[in-house]
LUMKOLDREN-541041 format. One line per 8 residues: number of its first residue (from 1); their letters; for each residue x, y, z of N, C-alpha, C, O. Coordinates in nm, 3 decimals. Example, Ala and Ser with C-alpha at 12.3 -4.5 7.8 and 13.67 -1.06 7.14 Angstrom:
<recs>
1	as	1.319/-0.569/0.780/1.230/-0.450/0.780/1.320/-0.330/0.780/1.424/-0.332/0.846 ~ 1.285/-0.225/0.708/1.367/-0.106/0.714/1.290/0.003/0.787/1.341/0.114/0.804;
</recs>
This chain:
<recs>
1	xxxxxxxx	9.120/6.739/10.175/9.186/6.827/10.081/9.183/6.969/10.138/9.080/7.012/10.191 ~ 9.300/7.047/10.126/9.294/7.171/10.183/9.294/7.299/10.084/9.352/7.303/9.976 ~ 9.234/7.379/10.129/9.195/7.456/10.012/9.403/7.577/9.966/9.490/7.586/10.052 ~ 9.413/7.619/9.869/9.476/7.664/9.861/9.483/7.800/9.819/9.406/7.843/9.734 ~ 9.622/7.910/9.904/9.600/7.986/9.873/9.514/8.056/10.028/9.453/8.163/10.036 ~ 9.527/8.000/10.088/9.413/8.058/10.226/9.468/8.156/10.259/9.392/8.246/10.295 ~ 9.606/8.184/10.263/9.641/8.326/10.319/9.576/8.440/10.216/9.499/8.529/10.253 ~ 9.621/8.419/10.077/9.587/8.500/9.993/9.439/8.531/9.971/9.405/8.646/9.943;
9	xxxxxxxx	9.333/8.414/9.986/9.224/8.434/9.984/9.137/8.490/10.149/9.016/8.493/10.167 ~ 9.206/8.514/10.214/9.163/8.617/10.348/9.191/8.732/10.318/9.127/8.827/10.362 ~ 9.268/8.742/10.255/9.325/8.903/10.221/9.247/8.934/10.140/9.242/9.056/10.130 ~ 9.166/8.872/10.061/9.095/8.936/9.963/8.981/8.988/9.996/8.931/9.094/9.959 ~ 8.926/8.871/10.101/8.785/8.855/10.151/8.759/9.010/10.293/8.652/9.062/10.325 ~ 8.879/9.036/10.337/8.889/9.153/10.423/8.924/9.271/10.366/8.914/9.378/10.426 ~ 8.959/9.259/10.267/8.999/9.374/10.189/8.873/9.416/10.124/8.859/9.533/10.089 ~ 8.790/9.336/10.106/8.647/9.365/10.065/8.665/9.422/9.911/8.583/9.502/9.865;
17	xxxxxxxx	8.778/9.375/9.834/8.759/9.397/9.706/8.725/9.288/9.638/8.739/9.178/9.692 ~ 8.685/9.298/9.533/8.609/9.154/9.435/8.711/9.163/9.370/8.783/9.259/9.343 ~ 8.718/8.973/9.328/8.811/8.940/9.258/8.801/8.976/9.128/8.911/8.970/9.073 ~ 8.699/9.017/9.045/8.691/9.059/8.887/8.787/9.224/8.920/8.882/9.261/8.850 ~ 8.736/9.296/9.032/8.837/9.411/9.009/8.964/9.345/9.005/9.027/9.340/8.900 ~ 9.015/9.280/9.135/9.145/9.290/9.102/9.223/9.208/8.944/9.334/9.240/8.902 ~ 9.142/9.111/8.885/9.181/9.062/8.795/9.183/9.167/8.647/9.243/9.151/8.540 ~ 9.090/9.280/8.695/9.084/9.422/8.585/9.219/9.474/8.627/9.283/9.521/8.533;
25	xxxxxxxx	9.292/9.477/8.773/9.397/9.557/8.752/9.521/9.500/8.690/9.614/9.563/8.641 ~ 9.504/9.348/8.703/9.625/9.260/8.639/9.603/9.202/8.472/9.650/9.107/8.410 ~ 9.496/9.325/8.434/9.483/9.283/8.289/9.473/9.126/8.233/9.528/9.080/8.133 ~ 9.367/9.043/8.348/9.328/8.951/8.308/9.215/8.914/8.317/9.151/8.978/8.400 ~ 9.128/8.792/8.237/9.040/8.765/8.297/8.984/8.729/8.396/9.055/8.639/8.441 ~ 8.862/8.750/8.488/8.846/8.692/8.571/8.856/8.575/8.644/8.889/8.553/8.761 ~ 8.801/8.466/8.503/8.841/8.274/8.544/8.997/8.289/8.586/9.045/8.234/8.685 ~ 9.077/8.377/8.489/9.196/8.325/8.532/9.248/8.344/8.651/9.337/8.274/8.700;
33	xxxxxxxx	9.186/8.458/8.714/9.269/8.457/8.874/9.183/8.323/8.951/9.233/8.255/9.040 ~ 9.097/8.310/8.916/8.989/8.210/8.998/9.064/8.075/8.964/9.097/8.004/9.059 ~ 9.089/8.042/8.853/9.151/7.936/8.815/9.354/7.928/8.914/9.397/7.840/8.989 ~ 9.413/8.041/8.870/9.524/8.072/8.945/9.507/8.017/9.125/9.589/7.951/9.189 ~ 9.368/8.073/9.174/9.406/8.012/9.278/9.324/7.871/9.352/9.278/7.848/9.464 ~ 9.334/7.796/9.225/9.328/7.672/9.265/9.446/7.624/9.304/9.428/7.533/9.385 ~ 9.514/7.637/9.291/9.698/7.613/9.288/9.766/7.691/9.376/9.752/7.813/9.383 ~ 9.855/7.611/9.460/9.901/7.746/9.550/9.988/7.814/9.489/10.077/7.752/9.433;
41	xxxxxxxx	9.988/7.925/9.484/10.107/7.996/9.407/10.249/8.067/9.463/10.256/8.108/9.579 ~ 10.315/8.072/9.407/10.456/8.088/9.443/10.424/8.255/9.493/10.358/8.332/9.423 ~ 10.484/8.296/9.631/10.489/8.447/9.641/10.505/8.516/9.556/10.421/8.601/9.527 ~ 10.630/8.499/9.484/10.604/8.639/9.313/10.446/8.644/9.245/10.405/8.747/9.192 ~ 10.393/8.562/9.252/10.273/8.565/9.201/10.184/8.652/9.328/10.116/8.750/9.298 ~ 10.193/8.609/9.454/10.107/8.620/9.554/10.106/8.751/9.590/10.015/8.814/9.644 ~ 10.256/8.804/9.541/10.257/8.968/9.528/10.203/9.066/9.455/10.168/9.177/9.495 ~ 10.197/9.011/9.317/10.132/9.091/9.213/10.005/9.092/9.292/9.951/9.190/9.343;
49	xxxxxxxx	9.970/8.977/9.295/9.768/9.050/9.351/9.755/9.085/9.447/9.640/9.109/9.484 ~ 9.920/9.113/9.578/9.858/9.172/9.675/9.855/9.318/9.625/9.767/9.401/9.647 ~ 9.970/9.334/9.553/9.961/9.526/9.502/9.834/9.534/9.400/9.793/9.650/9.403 ~ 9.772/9.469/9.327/9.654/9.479/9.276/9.556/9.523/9.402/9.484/9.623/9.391 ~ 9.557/9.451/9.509/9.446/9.479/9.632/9.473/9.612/9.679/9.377/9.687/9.698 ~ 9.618/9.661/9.706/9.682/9.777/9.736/9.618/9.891/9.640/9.545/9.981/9.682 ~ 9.659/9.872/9.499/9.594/9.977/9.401/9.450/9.998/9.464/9.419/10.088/9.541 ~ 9.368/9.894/9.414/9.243/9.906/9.449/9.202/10.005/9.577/9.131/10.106/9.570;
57	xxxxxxxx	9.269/9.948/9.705/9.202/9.989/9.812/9.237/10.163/9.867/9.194/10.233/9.959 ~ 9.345/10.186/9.747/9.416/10.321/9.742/9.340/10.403/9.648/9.335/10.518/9.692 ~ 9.273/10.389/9.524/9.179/10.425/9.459/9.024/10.427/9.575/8.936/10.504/9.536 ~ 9.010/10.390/9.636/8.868/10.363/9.739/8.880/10.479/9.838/8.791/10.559/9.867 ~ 9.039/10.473/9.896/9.041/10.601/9.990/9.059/10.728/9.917/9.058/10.831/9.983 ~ 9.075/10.735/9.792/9.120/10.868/9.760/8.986/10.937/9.670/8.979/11.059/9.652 ~ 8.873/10.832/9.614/8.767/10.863/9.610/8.668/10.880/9.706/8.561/10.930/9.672 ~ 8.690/10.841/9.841/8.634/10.890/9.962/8.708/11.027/9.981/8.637/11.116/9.934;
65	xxxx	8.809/11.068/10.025/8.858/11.162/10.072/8.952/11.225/9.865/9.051/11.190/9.800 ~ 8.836/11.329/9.846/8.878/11.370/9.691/8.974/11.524/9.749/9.056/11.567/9.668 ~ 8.965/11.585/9.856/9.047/11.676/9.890/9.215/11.631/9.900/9.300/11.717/9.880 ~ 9.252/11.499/9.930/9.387/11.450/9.925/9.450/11.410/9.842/9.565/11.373/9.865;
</recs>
């Protein structure tokens, strides 16, 4: 059985954000993104949580660097 979702779940794992944040930025619960990617999901989906990772990792640089 192959796990699903492997592209999406590298991106997460290098992006070094946790999945409860990004499921805070998509105003859901946590199980549910966990549950979501048991299933491979259709790119429209695979997009929303990549710009969730995007938000996130854009909030990270701009609280490192607060002069920009």
């Amino acid at each position: 059985m192959s796990v699903c979702n492997q592209d999406l779940r590298r991106e997460i794992k290098q992006s070094k954000v946790k999945q409860w944040e990004i499921s805070e930025v998509l105003g859901i619960h946590f199980t549910t993104l966990t549950c979501w990617l048991r299933k491979e999901l259709p790119e429209t989906e695979k997009a929303k949580i990549r710009e969730a990772i995007k938000v996130l990792k854009e909030g990270e640089q701009n609280a490192a660097n607060p002069d920009h």
